[in-house]
Every structure is written in C-alpha cells, then in structure tokens.
C-alpha positions as CSV (number, residue, x, y, z in Angstrom):
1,X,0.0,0.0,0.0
2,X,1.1,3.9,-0.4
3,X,2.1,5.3,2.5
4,X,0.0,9.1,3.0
5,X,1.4,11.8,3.4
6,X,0.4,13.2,6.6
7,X,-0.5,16.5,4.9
8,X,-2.2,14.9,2.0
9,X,-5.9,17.0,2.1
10,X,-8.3,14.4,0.7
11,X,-10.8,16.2,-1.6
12,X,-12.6,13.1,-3.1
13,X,-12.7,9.8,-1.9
14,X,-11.8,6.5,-3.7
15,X,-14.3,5.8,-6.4
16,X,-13.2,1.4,-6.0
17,X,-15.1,0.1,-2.8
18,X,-14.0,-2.5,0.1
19,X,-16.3,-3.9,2.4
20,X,-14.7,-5.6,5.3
21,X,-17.3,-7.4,7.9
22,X,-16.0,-8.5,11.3
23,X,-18.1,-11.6,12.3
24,X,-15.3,-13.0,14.4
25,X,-17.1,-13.0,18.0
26,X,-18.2,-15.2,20.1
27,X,-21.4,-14.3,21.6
28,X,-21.0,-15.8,25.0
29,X,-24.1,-14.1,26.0
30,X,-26.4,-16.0,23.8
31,X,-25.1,-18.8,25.7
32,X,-25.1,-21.2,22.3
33,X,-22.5,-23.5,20.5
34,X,-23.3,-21.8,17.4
35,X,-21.2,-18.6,16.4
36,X,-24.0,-15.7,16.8
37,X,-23.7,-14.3,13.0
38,X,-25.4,-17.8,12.3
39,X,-28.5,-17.5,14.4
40,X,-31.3,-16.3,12.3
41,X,-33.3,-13.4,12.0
42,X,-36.5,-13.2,9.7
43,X,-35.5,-17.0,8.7
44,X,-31.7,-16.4,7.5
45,X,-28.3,-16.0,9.2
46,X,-27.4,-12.4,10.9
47,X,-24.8,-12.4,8.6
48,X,-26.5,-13.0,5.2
49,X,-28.6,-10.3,6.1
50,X,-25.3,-8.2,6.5
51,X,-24.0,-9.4,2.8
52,X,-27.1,-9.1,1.5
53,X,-26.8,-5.2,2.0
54,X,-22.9,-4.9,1.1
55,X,-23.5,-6.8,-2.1
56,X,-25.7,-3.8,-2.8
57,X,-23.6,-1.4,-3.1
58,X,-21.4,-3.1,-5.5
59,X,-17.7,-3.9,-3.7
60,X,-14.7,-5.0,-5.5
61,X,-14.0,-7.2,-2.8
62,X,-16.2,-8.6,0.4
63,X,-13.6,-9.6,3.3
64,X,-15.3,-11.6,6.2
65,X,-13.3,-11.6,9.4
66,X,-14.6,-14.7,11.4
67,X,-13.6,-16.6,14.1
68,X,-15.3,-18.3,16.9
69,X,-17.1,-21.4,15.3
70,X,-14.2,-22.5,13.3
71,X,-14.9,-23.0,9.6
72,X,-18.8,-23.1,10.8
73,X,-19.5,-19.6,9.5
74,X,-17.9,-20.3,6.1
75,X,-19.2,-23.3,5.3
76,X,-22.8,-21.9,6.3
77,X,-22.4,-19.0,3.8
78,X,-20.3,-21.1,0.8
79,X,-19.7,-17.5,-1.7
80,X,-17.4,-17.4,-4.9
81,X,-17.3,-13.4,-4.0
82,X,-16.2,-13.1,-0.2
83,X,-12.7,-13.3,1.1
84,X,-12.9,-15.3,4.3
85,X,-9.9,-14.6,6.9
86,X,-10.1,-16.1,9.8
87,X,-9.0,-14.4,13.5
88,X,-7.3,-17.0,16.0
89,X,-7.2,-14.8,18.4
90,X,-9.8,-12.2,19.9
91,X,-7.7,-9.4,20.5
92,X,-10.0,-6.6,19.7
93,X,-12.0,-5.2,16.3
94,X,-8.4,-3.3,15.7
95,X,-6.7,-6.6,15.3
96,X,-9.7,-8.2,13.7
97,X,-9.4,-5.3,10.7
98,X,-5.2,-5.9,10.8
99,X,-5.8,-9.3,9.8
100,X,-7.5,-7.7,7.0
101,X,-5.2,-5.2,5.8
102,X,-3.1,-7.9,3.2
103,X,-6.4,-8.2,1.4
104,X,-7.4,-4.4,0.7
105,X,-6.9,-2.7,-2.2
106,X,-4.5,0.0,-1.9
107,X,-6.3,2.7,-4.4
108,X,-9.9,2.0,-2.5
109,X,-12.0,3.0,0.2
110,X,-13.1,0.8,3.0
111,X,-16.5,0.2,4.4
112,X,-16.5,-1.5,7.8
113,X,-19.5,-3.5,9.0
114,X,-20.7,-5.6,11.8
115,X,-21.7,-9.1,11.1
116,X,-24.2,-9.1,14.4
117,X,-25.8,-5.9,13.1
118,X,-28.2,-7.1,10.8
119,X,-30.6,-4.0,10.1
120,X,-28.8,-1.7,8.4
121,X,-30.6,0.3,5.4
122,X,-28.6,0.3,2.5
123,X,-29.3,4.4,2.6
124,X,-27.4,5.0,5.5
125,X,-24.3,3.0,3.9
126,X,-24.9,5.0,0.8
127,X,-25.1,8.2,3.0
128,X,-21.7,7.7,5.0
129,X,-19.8,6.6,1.8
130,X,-20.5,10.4,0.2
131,X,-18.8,11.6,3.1
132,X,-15.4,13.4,1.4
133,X,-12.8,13.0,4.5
134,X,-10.4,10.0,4.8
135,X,-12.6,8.9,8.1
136,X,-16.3,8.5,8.2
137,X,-18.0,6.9,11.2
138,X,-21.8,6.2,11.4
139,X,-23.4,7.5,15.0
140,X,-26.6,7.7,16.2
141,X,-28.2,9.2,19.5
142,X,-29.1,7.2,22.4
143,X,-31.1,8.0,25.4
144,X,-29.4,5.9,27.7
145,X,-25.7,5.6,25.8
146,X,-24.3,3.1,28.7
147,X,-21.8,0.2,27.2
148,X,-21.1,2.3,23.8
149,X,-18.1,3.9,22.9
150,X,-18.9,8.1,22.7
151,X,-18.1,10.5,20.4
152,X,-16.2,13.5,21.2
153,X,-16.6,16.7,19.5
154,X,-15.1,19.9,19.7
155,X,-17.9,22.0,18.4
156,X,-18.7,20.2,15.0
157,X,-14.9,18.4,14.5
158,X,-15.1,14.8,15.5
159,X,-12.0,14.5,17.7
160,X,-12.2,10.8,19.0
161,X,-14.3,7.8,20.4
162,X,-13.8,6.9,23.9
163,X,-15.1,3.5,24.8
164,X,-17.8,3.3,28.2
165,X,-15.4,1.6,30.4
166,X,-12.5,4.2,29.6
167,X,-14.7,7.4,29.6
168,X,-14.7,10.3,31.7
169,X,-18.2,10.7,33.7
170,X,-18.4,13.7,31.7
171,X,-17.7,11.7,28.3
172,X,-20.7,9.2,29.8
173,X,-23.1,11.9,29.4
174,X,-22.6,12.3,26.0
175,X,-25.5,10.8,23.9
176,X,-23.6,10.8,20.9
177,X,-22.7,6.9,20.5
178,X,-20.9,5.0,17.8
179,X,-22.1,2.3,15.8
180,X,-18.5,0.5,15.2
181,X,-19.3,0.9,11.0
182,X,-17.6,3.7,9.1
183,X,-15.5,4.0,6.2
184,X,-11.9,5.1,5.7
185,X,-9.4,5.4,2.5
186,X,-7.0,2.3,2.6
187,X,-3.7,4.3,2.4
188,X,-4.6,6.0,5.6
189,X,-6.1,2.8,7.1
190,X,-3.2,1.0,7.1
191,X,-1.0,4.0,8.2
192,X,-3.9,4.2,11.4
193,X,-3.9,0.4,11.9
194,X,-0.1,-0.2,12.7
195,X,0.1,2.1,15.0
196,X,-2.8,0.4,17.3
197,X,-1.7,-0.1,20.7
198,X,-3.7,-2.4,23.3
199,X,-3.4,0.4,26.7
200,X,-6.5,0.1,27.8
201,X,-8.8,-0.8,30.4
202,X,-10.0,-3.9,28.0
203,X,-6.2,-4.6,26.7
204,X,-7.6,-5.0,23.2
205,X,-6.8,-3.4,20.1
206,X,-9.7,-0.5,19.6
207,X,-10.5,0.2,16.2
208,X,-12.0,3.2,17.4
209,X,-8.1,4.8,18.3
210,X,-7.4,5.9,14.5
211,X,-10.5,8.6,14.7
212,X,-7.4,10.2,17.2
213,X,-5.0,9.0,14.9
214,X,-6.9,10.9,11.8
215,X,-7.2,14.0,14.0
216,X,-3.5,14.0,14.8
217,X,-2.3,13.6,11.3
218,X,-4.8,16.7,10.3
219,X,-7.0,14.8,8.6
220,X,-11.1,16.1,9.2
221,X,-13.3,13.0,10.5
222,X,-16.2,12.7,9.2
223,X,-19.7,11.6,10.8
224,X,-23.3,11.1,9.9
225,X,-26.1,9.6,11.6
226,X,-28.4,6.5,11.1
227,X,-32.2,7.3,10.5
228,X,-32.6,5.3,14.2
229,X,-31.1,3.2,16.5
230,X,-33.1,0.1,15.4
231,X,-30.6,0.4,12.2
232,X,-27.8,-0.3,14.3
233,X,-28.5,-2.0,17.2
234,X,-26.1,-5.3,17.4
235,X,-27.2,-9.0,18.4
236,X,-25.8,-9.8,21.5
237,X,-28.1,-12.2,23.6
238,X,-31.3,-14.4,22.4
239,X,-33.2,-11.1,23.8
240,X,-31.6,-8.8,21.3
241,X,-32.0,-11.4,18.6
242,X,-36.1,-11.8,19.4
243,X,-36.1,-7.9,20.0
244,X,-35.0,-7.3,16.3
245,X,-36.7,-9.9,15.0
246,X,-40.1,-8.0,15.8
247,X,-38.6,-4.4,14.4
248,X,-37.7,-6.1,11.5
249,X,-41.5,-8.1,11.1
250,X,-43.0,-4.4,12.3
251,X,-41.2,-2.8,9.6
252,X,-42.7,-5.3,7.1
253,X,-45.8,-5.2,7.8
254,X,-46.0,-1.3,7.7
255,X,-44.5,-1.8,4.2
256,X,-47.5,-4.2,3.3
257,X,-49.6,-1.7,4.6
258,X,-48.0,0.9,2.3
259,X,-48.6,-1.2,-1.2
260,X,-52.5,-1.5,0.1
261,X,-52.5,-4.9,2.1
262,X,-55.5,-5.9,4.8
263,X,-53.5,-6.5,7.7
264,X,-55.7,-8.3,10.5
265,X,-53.1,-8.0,12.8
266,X,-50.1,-6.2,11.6
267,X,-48.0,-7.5,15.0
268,X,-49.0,-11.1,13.8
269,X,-47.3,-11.5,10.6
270,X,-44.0,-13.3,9.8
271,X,-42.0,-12.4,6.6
272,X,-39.1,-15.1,6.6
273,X,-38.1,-14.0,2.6
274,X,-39.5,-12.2,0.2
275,X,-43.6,-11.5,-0.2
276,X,-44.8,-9.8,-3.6
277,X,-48.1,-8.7,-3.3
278,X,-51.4,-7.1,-5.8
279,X,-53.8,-5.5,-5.0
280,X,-56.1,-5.9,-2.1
281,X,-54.9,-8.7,-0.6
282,X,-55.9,-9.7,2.6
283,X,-54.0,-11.8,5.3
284,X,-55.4,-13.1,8.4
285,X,-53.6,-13.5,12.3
286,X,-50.7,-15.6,12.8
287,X,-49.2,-16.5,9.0
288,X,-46.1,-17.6,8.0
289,X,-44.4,-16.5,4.8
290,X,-41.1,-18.2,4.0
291,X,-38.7,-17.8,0.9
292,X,-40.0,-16.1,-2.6
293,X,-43.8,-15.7,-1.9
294,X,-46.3,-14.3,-4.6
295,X,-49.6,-13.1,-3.9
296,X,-52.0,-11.9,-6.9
297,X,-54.7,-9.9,-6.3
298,X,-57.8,-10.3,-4.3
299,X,-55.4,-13.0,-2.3
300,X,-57.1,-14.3,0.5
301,X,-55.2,-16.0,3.4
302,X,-57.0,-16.8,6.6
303,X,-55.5,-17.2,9.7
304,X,-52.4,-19.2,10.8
305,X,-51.1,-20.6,7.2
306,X,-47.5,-20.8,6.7
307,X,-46.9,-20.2,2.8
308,X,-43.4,-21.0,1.9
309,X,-41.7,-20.6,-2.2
310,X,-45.4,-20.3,-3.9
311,X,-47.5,-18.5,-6.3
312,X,-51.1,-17.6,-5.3
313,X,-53.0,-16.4,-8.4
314,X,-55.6,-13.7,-8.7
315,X,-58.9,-14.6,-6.3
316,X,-57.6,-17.6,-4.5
317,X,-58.6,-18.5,-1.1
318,X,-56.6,-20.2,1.1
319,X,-58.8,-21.2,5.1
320,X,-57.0,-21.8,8.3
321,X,-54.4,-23.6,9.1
322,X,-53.0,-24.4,5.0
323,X,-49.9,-25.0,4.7
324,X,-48.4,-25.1,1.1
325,X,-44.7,-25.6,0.1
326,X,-42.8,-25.3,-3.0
327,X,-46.4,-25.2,-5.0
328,X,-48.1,-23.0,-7.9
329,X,-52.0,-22.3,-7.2
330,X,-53.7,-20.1,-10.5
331,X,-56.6,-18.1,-10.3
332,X,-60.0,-19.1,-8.3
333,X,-59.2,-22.1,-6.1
334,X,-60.3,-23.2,-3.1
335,X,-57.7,-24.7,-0.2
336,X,-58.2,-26.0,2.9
337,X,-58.5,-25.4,6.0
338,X,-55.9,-27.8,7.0
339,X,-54.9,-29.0,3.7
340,X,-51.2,-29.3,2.9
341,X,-49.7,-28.3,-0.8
342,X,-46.2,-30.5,-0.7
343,X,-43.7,-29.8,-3.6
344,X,-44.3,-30.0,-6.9
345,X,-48.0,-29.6,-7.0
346,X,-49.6,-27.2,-9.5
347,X,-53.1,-26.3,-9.0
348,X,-55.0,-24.8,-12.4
349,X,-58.0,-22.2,-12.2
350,X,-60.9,-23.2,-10.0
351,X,-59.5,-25.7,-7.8
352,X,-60.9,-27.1,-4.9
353,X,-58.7,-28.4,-2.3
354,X,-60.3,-29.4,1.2
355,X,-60.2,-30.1,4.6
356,X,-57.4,-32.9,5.7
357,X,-56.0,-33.2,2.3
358,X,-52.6,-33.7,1.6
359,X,-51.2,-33.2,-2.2
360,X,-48.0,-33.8,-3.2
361,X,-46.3,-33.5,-7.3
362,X,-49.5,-33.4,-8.0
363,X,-51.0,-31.8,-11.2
364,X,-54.7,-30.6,-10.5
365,X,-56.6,-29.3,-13.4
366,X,-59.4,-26.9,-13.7
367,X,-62.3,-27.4,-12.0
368,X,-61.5,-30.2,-10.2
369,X,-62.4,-31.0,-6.3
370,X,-60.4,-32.8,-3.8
371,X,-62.5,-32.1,-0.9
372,X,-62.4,-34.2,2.0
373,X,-59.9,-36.5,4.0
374,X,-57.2,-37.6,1.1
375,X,-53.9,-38.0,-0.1
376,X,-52.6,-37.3,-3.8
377,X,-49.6,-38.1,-4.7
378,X,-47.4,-38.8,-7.2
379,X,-50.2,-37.9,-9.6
380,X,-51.8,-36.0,-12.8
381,X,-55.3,-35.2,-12.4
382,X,-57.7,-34.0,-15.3
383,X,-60.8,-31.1,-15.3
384,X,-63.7,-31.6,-13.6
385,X,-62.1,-34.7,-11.9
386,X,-63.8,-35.7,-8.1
387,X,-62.4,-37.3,-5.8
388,X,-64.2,-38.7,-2.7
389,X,-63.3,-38.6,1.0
390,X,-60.4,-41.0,2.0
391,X,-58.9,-41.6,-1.1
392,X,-55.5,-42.1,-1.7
393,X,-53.3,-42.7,-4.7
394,X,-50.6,-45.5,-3.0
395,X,-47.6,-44.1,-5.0
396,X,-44.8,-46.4,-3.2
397,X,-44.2,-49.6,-3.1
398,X,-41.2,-49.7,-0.7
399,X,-38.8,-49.2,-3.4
400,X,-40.1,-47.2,-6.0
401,X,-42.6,-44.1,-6.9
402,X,-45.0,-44.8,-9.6
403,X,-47.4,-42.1,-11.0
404,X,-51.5,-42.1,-11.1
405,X,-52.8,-40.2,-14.1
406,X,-56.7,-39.3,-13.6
407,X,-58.1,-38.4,-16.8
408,X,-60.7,-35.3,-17.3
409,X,-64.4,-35.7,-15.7
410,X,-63.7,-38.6,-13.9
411,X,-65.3,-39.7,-10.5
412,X,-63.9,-41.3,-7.8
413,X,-65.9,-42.8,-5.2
414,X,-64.9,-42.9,-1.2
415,X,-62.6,-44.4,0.6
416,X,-60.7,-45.4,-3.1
417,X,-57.0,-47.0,-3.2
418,X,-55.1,-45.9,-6.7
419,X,-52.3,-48.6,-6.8
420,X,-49.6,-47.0,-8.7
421,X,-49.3,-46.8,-11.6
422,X,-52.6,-46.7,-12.7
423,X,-55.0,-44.8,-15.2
424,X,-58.3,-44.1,-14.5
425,X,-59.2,-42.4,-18.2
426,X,-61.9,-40.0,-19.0
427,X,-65.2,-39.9,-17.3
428,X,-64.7,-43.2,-15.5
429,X,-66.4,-43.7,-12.3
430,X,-65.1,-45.6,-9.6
431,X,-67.3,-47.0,-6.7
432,X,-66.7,-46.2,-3.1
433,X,-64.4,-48.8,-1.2
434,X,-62.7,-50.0,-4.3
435,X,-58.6,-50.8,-4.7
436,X,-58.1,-50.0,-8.2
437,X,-54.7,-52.1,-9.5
438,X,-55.7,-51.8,-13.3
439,X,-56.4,-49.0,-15.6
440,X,-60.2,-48.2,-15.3
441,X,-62.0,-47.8,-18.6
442,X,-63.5,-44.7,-19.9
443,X,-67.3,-44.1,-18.9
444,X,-68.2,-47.3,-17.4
445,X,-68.3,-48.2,-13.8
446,X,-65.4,-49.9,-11.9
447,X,-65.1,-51.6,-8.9
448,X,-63.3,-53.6,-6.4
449,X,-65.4,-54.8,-3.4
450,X,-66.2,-58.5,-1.6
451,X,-70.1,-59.5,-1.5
452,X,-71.5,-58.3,1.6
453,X,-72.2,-61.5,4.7
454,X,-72.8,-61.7,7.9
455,X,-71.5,-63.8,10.5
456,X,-74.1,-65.8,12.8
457,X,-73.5,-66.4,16.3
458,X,-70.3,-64.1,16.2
459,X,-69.2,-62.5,19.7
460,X,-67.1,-59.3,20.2
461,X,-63.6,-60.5,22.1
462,X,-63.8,-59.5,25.6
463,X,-60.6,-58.5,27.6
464,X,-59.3,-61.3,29.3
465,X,-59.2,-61.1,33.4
466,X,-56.1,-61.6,35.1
C-alpha cells in the first residue's frame, strides 16, 4: 500500500469500494454452541442479512473476518465473492481489521461493517460513503448511551471515540454513540492500523483509536447519523435477537400496509423472505411466509397458514391452518382449511382443495375438487375430476414411486385406493371402497369390493381377566 502523506488534504474519496465485515465474535451471551452471526433473524443467518446489504452497493472485494465457530460460518455461507480470513485470536476489532489489511486494495476505500448488526438500510451505507474525508463513522443518539463507545466533539470536529469503560463521567453523558461501522481510504487505514496499541482498560486493540490518529495527522473525521437506532443495534443475547426480530417483522408489515395490504393484525405476521403482493390482498392473524412468496390480487389468506416458495393467483382462497410448500396455485381455487400443498403440485384455475388433504407432485386441473380427508400423490389429475373422501393414490411400493394419471371428468368414489401406476381415463367412475390395481376404462363403472355376509353367532372378544 502507499504510505500518506500526513499533509495529503483528501478532496474526493476513492471511487473502487472495500467492504470488510467483522463476524469474528463469540457471543458468549447468547449462551449457544453456534457462532451468533449464524443465528437467524427473519429466517436467514445475521450475517447474510449483513452481505445481503454490502453486495448492494457493488464492492470489488467482500472480506469476512470470522472466528469463533471455526470453519462453521464459512461453510454456512459457501460465496465465490467473499474473502474469508479467519481471527485465532480475539484481541480486539483493531486486530480483527489488521488481519484484513493484506487483502485491501491500496487505491480504494473501506467500508466496515458488523456481522451481528443485521438492520442496516442500504441508505445509511450510501449516506456515509458520500462523506469526502479520509474517516467517516456512522453514529446515532441514544437515550441511555451506557456500554457504547462516545463520540467526542469539539464544536462540530469529531475529535475521538472513547469507549464506556474508559470514559470520563463527563464523556458518559454524551449521547452521541458509535455504531462501530464507518468508512476510511485504505492508504490512511493502514497507516492508522499499525500504530494500534492495546493500553486500555479492556487490553484489546480498539478500532475506534485511529479517529485520534486521523485527528492528529490533520485529517477532518467525518460523521453522519443513522435514521434510528433500530438500524444499528447489534445482536448480542437471544433477547436482542427476538427484539430485532419483531422491528424487522414491524417494519414489514408497515411496508405491506403501504402497497395496500388488509393486515388483520399487523404484530401477527411473519415475513421469513420475500412476499410480492397485488392488490387488495388480505392476510389473516398468525401466517407464516417463508422464501419467494407471490400473492395476486384479491389474495385471500385466513389465519395461521405458513406459505413458503409459492404463487397464489388472482382470487384464491386459502382457510386456516394451510400449509403449502414449493407449489403454484392459478386463479379461483379453493384450499383448505388444513390441507397441505407439498412440492411440486400445481393447482390450475378453479380448484378445490379441502379439509385434511394432503397433495404432493400433484398436477390438478381446472375445476377439479379434492375435498375431504385424502392424499394425492405422485399424480396428474384432469378437469372436472372428483375425488371422494379418504382416497389415496398409494404411490410407493417400498422401493419405487410410480405415478397415477386421472383423466378429465372422472369420479372417484370414497374411501378409493389408486395402486400406482394406474390410469383411471376419461369420465370413468369408480365405486366407493374399491382398490383400483388396473387402468379403469372410460365411462363405465369400476369396482373392487367382496359380496356383503354376515356372520351368525359371532361374539365381540372381551378383555381377558387376570
């Protein structure tokens, strides 16, 4: 890297970008195994959340800093586009950034995040990086600043951070806090970061010594604040973590709110993805919305489903208590309550799935009702096909899955067992109680049932006394 000069007056900063996230921490207050950047939040690690945001803004390198875990954290977030360097020891966010300095670009600009800070707006980042001075630090105000590093200020000029425990009870009064996440040019980082020195109360290395370090070498520090303290609070205990995880459901729901949503409960929604929505939609307590999740409009979700990769065409109703997975529903059906939609099923316009039905890679046509009490697997189904309560299409026979095709119109009667694989063609009707083992012919009758008797003299068996 070039070494500044300590007169150099920086008028522009570097256009090339460096994000460098330190995710090295323990977390010995969430009292877990797991390193804390992998606990989720809204359904997906701290972390991702963190490089989900940095990817954003379009870095020419991503540099994770982890450590406690081992490979853990890497091996949870596999990416061909981060730089993963790992921290042995704890020393101290100052060390964790040396261990980054061989990997910065010496004609960029760093941005330094926190891998346990996992609401950050993309604005804010966007905001600090047009700062024009060689050191920008994010801060925000808080009411009761106890634990956080403060800023100190003469007049406007940033002059330094002093952490809590090495403050002044003048410098505790101070509101002023920082958030650990600024930005810096990398010739002047690595000037900053070897002369780091651990003589402090904590004997660790404190990033937060170079804002001194830019003062003294007459370089202007920067510093802008975050739109609230929600933005930048950190994940430090399984109370944080649940605290967050309602701001960040909160914040979703006012957004559904915004594009016109019905809301029964806006405090009883869960958005663990993303959730695309038309036009007067309406969602019910208590539902669960996991991965990419569509909803046409005139969507109607009552309460308690959990929805999780689907598409929900225009006017489709889905009743308590459905769950549906990995599935495509069109326009006009009818689901549940308590049916279950497993992967690969596809439901055409006008639909009808009921009560205690469970459907899996299964291809319902238009108009056709599966309303009561049955399983459907492994199977194509035709328009205007019923099928009676208890049925089940026995797809597996222990070794293999075979497929059942139902052609259009036909009927099939209660308590029916399609043995795999099967055809029942076109407007076939098959009597309640039968087990269907060969293809059923179009418009005739079918079925597979013993000659009713009765028993004389039979007894029920009576427990035996001991």
């Amino acid at each position: 890297m070039l070494e500044p000069d300590s007169h150099l007056s920086l008028s522009t900063p570097s256009s090339k970008l460096n994000i460098v996230i330190l995710a090295a921490g323990k977390g010995t207050r969430m009292h877990s195994s797991k390193p804390k950047v992998l606990h989720a939040l809204a359904g997906k690690p701290i972390l991702q959340h963190v490089l989900d945001t940095a990817r954003k803004l379009q870095p020419s390198k991503i540099i994770v800093i982890y450590g406690f875990g081992g490979e853990a954290v890497p091996q949870a977030l596999p990416a061909d586009d981060i730089t993963w360097v790992k921290q042995t020891e704890q020393l101290g966010t100052g060390h964790a950034m040396q261990q980054a300095l061989p990997y910065l670009e010496s004609d960029a600009r760093t941005l330094i995040l926190l891998g346990d800070v996992p609401l950050l707006a993309l604005e804010s980042c966007e905001r600090l990086l047009c700062e024009q001075a060689a050191l920008a630090l994010l801060t925000v105000n808080k009411p009761n600043p106890a634990g956080y590093g403060r800023i100190v200020r003469d007049q406007a000029a940033v002059k330094a951070i002093v952490e809590h425990k090495d403050a002044t009870e003048a410098q505790r009064a101070i509101q002023e806090v920082n958030t650990g996440i600024m930005a810096a040019e990398n010739a002047w980082l690595e000037k900053w970061l070897s002369r780091l020195d651990n003589r402090n109360a904590q004997q660790e290395y404190y990033l937060t010594d170079i804002v001194a370090m830019a003062v003294a070498d007459g370089q202007p520090v920067a510093a802008t604040q975050g739109d609230d303290e929600w933005q930048v609070a950190g994940v430090n205990s399984k109370q944080d973590l649940a605290t967050l995880e309602r701001v960040y459901q909160q914040r979703y729901a006012a957004s559904l709110l915004e594009q016109g949503v019905t809301l029964a409960d806006p405090a009883r929604i869960d958005i663990r993805g993303s959730l695309v929505v038309g036009r007067d939609v309406e969602i019910d307590v208590g539902c669960v919305f996991e991965g990419e999740v569509t909803l046409a409009d005139n969507v109607r979700i009552g309460p308690y489903c959990v929805i999780r990769n689907a598409t929900i065409g225009a006017g489709t109703t889905l009743s308590a208590y459905t769950h549906i997975d990995d599935a495509s529903l069109a326009e006009d059906c009818r689901i549940g309550p308590y049916a279950r939609l497993r992967p690969g099923t596809t439901l055409a316009d006008h639909a009808h799935v009921g009560n205690f039905v469970e459907l899996k890679n299964a291809q319902v046509d238009s108009g056709s009702k599966i309303n009561h009490l049955s399983y459907v697997g492994d199977a194509t189904v035709g328009k205007q096909v019923n099928i009676g309560a208890g049925t089940i299409t026995c797809n597996y026979d222990g070794v293999n899955k075979s497929r059942t095709i139902i052609e259009d119109r036909a009927f099939i009667g209660s308590d029916t067992q399609l043995i795999a694989p099967v055809t029942v063609k076109a407007g076939a009707t098959i009597a309640a109680g039968s087990t269907i083992t060969q293809d059923a012919p179009a418009d005739t009758l079918t079925m597979s049932r013993v000659r009713q008797f009765t028993i004389e003299n039979w007894k029920r068996p009576e427990k035996v006394k001991k």
